[in-house]
VOGU-3710 file (C-alpha; in Angstrom, 3 decimals, decimal comma):
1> xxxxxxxxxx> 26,799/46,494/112,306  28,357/43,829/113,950  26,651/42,148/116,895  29,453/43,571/119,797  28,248/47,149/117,920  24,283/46,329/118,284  24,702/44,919/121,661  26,263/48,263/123,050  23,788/50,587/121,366  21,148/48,548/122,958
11> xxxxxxxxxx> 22,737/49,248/126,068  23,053/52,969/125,609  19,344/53,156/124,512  18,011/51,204/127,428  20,626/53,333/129,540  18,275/55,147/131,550  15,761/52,239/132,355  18,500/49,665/133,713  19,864/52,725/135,803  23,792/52,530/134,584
21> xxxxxxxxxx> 26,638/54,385/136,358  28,237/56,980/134,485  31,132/54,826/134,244  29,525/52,382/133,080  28,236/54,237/130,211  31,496/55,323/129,253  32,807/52,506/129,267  30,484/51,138/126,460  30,682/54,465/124,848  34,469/53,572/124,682
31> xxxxxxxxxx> 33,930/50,378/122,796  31,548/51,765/120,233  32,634/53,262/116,679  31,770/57,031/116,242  29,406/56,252/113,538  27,233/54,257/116,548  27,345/56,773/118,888  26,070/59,300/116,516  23,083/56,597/115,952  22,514/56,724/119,647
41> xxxxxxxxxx> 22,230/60,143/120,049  20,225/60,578/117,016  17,682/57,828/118,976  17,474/59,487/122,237  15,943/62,109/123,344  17,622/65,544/123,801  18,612/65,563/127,917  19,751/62,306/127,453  21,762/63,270/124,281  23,325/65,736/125,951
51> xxxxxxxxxx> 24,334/63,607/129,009  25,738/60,780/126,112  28,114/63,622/124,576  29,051/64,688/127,607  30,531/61,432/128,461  32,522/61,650/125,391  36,476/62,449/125,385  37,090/65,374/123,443  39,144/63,984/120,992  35,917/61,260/120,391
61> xxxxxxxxxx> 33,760/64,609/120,190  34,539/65,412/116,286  33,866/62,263/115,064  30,341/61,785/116,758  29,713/65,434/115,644  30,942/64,845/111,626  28,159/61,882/111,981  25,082/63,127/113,373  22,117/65,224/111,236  23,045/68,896/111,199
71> xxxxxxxxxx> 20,052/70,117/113,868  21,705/67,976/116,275  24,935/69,008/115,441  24,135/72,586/116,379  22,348/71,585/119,317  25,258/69,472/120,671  27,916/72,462/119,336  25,918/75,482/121,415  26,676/73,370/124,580  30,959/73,177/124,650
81> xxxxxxxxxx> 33,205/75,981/124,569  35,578/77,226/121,367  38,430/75,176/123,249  36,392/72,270/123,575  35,513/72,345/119,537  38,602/73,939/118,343  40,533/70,711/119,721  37,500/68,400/118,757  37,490/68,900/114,906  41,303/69,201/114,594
91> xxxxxxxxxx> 41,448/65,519/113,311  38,810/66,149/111,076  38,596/65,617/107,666  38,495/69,203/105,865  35,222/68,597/104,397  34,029/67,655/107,508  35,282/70,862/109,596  34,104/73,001/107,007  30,668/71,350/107,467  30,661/71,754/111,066
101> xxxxxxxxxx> 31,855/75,546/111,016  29,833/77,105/108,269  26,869/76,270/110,215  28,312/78,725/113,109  27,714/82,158/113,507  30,364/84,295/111,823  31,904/85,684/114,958  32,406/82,267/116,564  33,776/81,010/113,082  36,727/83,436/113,502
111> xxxxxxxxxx> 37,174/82,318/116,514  37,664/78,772/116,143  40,034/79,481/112,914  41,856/81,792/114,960  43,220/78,706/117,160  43,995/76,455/114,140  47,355/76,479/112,872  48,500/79,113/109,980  48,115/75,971/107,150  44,911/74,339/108,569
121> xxxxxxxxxx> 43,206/77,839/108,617  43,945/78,577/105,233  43,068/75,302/104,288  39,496/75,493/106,195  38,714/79,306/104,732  39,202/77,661/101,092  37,100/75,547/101,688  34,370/78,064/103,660  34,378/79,731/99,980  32,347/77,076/98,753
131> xxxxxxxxxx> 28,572/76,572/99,156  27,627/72,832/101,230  25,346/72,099/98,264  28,353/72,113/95,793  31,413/69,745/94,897  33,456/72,564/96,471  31,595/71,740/99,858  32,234/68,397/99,367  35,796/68,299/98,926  39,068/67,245/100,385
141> xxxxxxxxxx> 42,589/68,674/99,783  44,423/65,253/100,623  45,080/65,021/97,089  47,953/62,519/95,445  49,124/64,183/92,686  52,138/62,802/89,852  53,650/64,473/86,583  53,347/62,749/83,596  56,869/62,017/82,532  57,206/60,425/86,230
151> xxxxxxxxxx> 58,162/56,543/85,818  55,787/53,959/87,819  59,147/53,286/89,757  59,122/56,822/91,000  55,679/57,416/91,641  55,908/54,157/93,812  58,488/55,514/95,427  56,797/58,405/96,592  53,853/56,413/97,575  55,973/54,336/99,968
161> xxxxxxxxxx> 57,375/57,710/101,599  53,246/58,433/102,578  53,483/55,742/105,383  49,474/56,136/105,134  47,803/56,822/102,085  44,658/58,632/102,642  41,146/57,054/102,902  39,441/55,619/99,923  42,549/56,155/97,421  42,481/53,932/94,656
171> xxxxxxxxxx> 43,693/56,489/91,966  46,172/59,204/91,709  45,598/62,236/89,797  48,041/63,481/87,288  49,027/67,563/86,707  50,962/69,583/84,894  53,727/71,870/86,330  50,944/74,611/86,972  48,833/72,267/88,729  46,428/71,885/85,799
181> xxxxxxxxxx> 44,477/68,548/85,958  45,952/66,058/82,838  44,011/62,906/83,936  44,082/59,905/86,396  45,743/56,716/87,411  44,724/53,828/88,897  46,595/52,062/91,862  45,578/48,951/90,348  47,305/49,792/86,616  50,223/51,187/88,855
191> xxxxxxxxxx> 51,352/48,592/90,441  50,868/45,846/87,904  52,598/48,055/85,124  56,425/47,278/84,846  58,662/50,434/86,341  59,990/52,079/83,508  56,464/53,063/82,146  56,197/56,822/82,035  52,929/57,456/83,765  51,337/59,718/80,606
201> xxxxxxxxxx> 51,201/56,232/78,917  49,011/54,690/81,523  46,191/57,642/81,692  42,986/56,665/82,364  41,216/57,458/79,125  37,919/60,261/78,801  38,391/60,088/82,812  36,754/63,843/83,494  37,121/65,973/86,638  34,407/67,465/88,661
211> xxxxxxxxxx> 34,113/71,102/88,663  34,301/72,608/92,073  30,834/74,464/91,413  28,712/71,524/90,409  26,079/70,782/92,846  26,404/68,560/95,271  23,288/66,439/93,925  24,796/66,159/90,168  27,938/64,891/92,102  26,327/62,076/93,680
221> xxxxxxxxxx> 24,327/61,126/89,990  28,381/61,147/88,296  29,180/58,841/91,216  26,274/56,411/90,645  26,463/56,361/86,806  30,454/55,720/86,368  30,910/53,877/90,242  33,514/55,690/91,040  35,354/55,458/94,508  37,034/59,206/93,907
231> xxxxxxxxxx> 36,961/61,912/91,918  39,166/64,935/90,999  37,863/68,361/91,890  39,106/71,363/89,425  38,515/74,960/89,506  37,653/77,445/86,173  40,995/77,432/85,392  41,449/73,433/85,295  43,410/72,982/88,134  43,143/70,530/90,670
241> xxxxxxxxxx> 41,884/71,710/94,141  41,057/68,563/95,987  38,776/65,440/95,162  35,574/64,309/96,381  34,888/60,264/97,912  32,304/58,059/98,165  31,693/58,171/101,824  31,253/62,287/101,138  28,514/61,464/97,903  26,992/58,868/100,119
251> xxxxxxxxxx> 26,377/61,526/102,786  24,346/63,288/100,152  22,448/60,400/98,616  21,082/60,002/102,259  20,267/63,167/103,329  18,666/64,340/100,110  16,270/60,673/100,339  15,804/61,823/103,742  14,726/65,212/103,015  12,406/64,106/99,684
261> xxxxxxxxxx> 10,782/62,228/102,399  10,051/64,239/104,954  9,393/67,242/102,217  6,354/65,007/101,085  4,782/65,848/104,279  5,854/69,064/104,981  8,068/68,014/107,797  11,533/68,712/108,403  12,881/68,556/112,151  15,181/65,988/114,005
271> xxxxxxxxxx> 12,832/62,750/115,520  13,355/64,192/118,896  13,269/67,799/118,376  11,214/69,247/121,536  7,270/70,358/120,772  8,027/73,983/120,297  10,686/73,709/117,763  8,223/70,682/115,660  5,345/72,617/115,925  7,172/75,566/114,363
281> xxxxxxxxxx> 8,683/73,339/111,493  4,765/72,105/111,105  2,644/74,673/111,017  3,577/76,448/108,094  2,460/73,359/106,239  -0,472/72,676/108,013  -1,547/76,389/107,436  -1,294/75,907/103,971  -3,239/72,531/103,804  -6,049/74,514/105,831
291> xxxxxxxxxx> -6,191/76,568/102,997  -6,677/74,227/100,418  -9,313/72,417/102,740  -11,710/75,506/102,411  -11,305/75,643/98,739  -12,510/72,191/98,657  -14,871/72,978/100,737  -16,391/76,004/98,690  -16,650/73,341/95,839  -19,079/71,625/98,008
301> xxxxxxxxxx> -20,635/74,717/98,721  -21,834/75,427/95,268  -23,708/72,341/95,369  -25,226/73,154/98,622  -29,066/73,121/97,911  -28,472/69,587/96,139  -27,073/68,054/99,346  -30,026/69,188/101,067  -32,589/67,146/98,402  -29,850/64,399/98,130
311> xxxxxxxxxx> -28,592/63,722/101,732  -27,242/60,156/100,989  -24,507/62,211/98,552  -22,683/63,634/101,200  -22,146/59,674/102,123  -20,331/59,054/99,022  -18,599/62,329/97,689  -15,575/61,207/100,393  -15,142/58,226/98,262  -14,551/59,901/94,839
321> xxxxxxxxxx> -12,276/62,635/96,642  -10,400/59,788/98,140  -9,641/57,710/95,583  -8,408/60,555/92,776  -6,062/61,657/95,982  -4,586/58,606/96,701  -3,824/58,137/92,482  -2,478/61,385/92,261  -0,271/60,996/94,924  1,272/57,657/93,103
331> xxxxxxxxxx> 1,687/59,468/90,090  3,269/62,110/91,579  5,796/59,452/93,639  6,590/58,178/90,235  6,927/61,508/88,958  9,081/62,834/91,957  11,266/59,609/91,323  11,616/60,096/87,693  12,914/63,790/88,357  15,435/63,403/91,327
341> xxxxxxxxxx> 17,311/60,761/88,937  17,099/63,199/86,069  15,112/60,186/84,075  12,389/62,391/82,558  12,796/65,419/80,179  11,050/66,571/77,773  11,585/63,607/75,060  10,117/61,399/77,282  7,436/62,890/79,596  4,565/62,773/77,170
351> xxxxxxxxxx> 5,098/58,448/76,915  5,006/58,608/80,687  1,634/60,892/80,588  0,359/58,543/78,367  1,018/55,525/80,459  0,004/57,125/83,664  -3,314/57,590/81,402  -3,894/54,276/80,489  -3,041/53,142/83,586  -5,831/55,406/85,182
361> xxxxxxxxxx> -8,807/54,358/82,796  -7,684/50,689/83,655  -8,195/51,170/87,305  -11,069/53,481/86,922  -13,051/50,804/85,049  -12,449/47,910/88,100  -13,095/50,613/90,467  -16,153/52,213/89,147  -17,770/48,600/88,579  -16,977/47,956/92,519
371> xxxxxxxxxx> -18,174/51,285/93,358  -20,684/51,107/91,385  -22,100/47,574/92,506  -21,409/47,944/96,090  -23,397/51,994/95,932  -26,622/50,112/94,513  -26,283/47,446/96,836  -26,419/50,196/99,651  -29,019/52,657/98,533  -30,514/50,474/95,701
381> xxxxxxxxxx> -30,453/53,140/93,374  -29,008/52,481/89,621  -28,685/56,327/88,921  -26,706/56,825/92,024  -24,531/54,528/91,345  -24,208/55,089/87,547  -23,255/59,279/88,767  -20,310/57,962/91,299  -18,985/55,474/88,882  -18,775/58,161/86,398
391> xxxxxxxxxx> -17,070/60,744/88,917  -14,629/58,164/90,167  -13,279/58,004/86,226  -13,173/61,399/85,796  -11,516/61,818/89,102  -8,451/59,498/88,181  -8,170/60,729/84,817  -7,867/64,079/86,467  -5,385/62,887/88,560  -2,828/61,983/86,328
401> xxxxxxxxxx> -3,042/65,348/85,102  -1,945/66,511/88,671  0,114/63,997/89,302  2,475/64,540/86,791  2,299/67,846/85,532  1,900/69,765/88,917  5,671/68,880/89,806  7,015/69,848/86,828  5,229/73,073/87,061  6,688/73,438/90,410
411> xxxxxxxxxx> 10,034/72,865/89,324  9,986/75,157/86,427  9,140/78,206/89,545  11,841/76,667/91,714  9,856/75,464/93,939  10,463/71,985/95,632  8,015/69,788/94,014  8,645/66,986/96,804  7,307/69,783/99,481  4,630/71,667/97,978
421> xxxxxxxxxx> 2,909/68,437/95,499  1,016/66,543/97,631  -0,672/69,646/98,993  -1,587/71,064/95,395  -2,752/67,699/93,896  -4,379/66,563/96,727  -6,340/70,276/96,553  -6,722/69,570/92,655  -8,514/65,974/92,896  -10,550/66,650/95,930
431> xxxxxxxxxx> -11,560/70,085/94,096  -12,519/68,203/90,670  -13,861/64,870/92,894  -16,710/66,946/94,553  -17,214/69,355/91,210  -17,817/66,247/88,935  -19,697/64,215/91,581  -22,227/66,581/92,702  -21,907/68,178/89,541  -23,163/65,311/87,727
441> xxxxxx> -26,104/64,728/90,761  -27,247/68,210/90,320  -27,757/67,418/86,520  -29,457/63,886/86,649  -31,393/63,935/90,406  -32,595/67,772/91,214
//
């Protein structure tokens, strides 16, 4: 962002507190690139996100839309009329359109298609076949396509005749008379090869196509791992429907990182979302946490009597608890990592338990031996702190075990391991923390 660009969202933010005319807004609105706007409406709150769109020209309304997070989206789309949209999105990328109307109820849907042309409609309903999670949802039909026996003189030829080639093109696909996918071209082997090259020669070798059903997440991992710019998108029978560009994978890069991180605290809502509408996203979450509190709480319960001989234990069994939690949860971050970027499988996974192991008896020697010291110094008992030294090893040894193997498990039942792991390890080493530390107290001090 250039400094004009962070001057003028600065401006719009602070909008309301310097008192600006409406024109005045507008005007900076004006000078701003869609892609900043949709920043500054994701960073206000919701009235004055509406009254920001509002100020917006229609044909500035699609843009802003294609940019911001899909809750504000609908918020902002509920608010104009099928004219307004219709004419909004008709500039639109087709990935983008189909983005913004699959998220509509059906009957408005129809209605928005029904004011598109005959061609952009059909276009737009192909499209609407595919799921938003898959290379289908992802792609474009602005497609450069060539025959192999073309000649480079040709092919540049019809490349002048575009006026505009179409965003991020740096290769041109090749097909067969049936529209079957052959290969790919780059513009840069194009235009430094000499005319009269038939374009079969200058293939871009083991260069594979994306298949339209893919998801959307193995899409971005083909991007990362060959860095490509575009990619051809094919159907079952092998030909070529559209192709799929960085700005599209980068999208999805984002907004999965974004979700992995809010799904690690059970949180998924827009930063401004109003309290209802957060508290509903919450509590589900929070419920479920509750739950695992009283089963951690039960554990204590078992050991009830020894509290009451052993007061000073209650003081320390948060310490033992804490500690395994916090280690599980790292392992499980390293975990989580390790299975977004498809790095562990089941070669692998028992070097990384074994690491994670060693890794844990390290720590939980220094950590016992601080524990340990700085437990006598307080109640000047050895035993005491012999017991919570002890429990503190067993605890992160126990949390590897959660750590690592709890979101695989999770996986394996389709569940999202990103959501529901912190909750289950943190229930697993507070649940073993208490068992082994008053446990151990019950044994050596009743």
């Amino acid at each position: 962002m250039n400094l004009i660009d962070q001057e003028n969202l600065q401006k719009i933010l602070d909008a309301k507190d310097k008192e600006l005319s409406l024109n005045q807004i507008k005007k900076i609105l004006s000078e701003m690139h869609s892609s900043q706007i949709a920043h500054a409406l994701e960073s206000s709150p919701p009235e004055q996100r509406r009254l920001l769109f509002s100020l917006l020209k229609t044909s500035e309304e699609g843009d802003v839309l294609a940019d911001v997070g899909e809750e504000i989206q609908q918020d902002l789309i509920s608010r104009i009329s099928n004219d307004e949209l219709s004419e909004a999105v008709k500039e639109l990328e087709l990935d983008e359109v189909v983005d913004i109307l699959q998220n509509l109820p059906e009957e408005r849907m129809q209605n928005i298609l029904s004011k598109m042309s005959l061609r952009d409609r059909k276009r737009i309903e192909q499209g609407l076949i595919y799921s938003d999670d898959t290379a289908g949802g992802l792609l474009n039909t602005d497609v450069l396509s060539v025959r192999p026996d073309h000649t480079v003189e040709v092919v540049t030829r019809y490349l002048r005749e575009q006026k505009i080639l179409p965003e991020n093109t740096d290769k041109i696909f090749v097909v067969s008379k049936e529209d079957k996918y052959i290969g790919e071209i780059s513009i840069n082997r194009l235009i430094t090869s000499d005319i009269s090259e038939k374009i079969e020669v200058l293939l871009i070798p083991d260069a594979e196509p994306i298949h339209v059903d893919k998801s959307d997440k193995d899409v971005a991992k083909i991007f990362e791992r060959n860095n490509l710019i575009s990619a051809a998108v094919v159907n079952s029978g092998g030909e070529l429907i559209g192709r799929i560009t960085i700005d599209d994978v980068v999208d999805v890069i984002l907004e999965d990182a974004d979700q992995n991180f809010l799904g690690m605290a059970g949180v998924a809502e827009d930063t401004f979302a109003p309290p209802g509408r957060a508290a509903r996203s919450r509590v589900f979450w929070l419920s479920m946490n509750l739950i695992t509190a009283f089963i951690a709480s039960l554990s204590i319960n078992i050991f009830q009597e020894t509290l009451d001989k052993v007061v000073y234990l209650a003081v320390l069994m948060p310490i033992v608890a804490s500690m395994g939690g916090v280690a599980a949860t790292q392992t499980l971050t390293i975990v989580l990592r390790g299975l977004t970027l498809d790095q562990i499988n089941s070669s692998n996974i028992s070097w990384l338990f074994k690491r994670e192991l060693a890794v844990s008896i390290l720590n939980g020697i220094v950590l016992s031996i601080l524990v340990g010291t700085a437990t006598y110094i307080w109640f000047q008992n050895y035993l005491i702190s012999i017991l919570i030294s002890c429990a503190l090893i067993i605890n992160l040894i126990s949390s590897v075990f959660a750590g690592v193997f709890v979101p695989i498990i999770l996986r394996k039942l389709k569940q999202d391991p990103a959501i529901a792991g912190s909750v289950v390890v943190t229930t697993v080493t507070d649940v073993i923390g208490f068992l082994s530390f008053l446990g151990l107290a019950t044994i050596y001090l009743v």
